[in-house]
NUZA-9872 format. One record per residue (C-alpha): residue number from 1; residue in three letters; x, y, z. Coordinates in nm, 4 decimals. Layout:
<rs>
R / pos / code / x / y / z
R / NUM / ALA / X / Y / Z
...
</rs>
This chain:
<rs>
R / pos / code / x / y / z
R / 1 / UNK / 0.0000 / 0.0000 / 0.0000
R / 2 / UNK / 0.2862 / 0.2248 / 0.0709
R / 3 / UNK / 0.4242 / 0.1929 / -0.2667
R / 4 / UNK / 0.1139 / 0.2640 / -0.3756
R / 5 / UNK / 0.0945 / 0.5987 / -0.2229
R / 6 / UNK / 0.4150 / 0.6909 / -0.3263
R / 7 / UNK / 0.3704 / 0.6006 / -0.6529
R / 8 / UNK / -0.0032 / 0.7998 / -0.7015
R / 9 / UNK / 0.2039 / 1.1585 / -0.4856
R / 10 / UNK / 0.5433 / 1.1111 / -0.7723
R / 11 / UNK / 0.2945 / 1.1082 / -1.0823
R / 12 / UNK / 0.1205 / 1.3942 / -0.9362
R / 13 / UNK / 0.4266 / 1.5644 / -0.8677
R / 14 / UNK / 0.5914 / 1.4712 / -1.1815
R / 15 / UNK / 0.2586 / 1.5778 / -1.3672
R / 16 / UNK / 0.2566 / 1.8662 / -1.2302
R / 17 / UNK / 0.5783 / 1.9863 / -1.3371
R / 18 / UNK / 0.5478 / 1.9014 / -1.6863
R / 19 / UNK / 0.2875 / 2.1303 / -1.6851
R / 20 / UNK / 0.5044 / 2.4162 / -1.5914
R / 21 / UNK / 0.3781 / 2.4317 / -1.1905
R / 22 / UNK / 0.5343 / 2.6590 / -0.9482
R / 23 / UNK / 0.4258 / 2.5733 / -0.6122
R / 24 / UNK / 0.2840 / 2.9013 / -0.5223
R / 25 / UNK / 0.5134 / 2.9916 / -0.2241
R / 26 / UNK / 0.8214 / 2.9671 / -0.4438
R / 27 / UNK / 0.6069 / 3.2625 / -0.6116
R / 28 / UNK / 0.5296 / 3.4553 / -0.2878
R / 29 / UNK / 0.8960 / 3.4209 / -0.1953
R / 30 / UNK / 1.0144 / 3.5731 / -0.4922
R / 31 / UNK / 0.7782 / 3.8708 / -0.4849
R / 32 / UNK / 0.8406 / 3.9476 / -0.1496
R / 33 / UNK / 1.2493 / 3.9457 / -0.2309
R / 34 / UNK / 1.1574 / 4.1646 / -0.5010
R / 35 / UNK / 0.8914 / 4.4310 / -0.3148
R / 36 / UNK / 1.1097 / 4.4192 / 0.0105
R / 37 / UNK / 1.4011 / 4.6508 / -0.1777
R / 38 / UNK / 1.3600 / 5.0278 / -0.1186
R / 39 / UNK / 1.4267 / 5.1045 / -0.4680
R / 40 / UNK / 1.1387 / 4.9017 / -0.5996
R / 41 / UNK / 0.7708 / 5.0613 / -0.6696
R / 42 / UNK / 0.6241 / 4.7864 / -0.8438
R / 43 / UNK / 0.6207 / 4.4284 / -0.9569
R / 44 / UNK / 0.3927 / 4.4406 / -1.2879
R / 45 / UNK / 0.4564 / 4.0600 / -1.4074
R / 46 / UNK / 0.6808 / 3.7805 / -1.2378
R / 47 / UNK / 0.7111 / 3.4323 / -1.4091
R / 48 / UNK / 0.8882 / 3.1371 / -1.2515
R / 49 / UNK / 0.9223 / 2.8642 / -1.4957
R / 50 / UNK / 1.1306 / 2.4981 / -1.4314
R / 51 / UNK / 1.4030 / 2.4370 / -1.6789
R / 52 / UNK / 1.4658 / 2.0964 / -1.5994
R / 53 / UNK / 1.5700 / 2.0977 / -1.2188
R / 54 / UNK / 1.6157 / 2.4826 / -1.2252
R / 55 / UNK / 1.3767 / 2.7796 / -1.1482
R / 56 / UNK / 1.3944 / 3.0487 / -1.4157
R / 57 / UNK / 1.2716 / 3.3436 / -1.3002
R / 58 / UNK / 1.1233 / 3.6781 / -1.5005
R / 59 / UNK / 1.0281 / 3.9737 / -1.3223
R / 60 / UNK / 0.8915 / 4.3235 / -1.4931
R / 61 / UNK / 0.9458 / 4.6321 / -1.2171
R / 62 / UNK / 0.9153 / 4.9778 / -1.1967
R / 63 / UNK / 1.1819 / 5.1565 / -1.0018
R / 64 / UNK / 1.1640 / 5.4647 / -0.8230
R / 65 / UNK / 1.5133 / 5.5381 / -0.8291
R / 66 / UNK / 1.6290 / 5.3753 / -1.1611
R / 67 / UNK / 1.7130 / 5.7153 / -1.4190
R / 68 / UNK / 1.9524 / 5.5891 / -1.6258
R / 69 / UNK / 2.0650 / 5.2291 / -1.8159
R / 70 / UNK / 2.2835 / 5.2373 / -1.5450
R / 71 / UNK / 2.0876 / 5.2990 / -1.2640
R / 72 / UNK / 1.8676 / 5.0178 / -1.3916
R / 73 / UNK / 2.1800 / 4.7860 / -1.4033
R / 74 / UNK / 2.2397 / 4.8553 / -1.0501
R / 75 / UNK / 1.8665 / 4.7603 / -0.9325
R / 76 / UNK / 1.8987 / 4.4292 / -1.1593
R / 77 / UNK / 2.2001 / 4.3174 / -0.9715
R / 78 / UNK / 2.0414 / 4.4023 / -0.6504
R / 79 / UNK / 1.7213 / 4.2273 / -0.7102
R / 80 / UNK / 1.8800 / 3.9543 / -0.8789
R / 81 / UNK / 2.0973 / 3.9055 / -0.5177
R / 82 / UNK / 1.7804 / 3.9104 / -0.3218
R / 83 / UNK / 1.6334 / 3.6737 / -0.5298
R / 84 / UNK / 1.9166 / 3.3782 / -0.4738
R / 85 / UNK / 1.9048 / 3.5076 / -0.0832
R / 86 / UNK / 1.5694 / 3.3979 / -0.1036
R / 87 / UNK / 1.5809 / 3.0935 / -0.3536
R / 88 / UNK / 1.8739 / 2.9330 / -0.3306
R / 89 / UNK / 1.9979 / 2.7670 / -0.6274
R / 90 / UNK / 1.7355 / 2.9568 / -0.8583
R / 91 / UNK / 1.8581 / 2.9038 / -1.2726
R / 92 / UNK / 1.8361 / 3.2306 / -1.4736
R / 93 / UNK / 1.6906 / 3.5565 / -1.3108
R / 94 / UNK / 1.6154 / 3.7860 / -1.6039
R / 95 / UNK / 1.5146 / 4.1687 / -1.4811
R / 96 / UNK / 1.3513 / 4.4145 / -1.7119
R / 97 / UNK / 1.1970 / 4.7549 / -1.6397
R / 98 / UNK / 0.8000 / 4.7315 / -1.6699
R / 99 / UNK / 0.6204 / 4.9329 / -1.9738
R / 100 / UNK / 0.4574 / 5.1899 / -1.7258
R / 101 / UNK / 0.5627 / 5.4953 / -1.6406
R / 102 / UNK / 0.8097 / 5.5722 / -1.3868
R / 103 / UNK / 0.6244 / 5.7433 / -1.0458
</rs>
């Protein structure tokens, strides 16, 4: 019966992940990393996405402090730190600014 059970929770889990499922507090996690940083206003769109055993993660923000390519730059390695703080051994973490204005 046990290998039963264990059998029926893998296919779920395995299932699951071939359909692209993030458990949801891998999500929450990451958006909290992301919102917790002084220099972020916004999270407009964050994707997490399994790449064969690694989280990808995409994130659009708006910054309040980003003015410049190179202010932006800054904030990406920033976030991108918070993020691996939070989600250790995360794959890719791809940063762009959002398509909204800047407050």
């Amino acid at each position: 019966m046990a290998i039963f059970v264990l059998l029926i929770t893998t296919t779920k889990d395995f299932g699951h992940r071939l359909l692209d499922g993030v458990d949801p507090h891998l999500t929450e996690t990451a958006e909290d990393a992301i919102r917790g940083l002084p220099t972020v206003f916004d999270v407009t769109e964050l994707r997490l996405r399994w790449n064969g055993h690694r989280l990808n993660l995409q994130a659009n923000i708006i910054a309040t402090d980003a003015e410049t390519v190179d202010d932006f730059k800054v904030l990406q390695r920033t976030v991108e730190t918070s993020i691996r703080d939070a989600l250790p051994g995360v794959g890719d973490v791809i940063v762009t600014p959002a398509p909204s204005a800047v407050p």
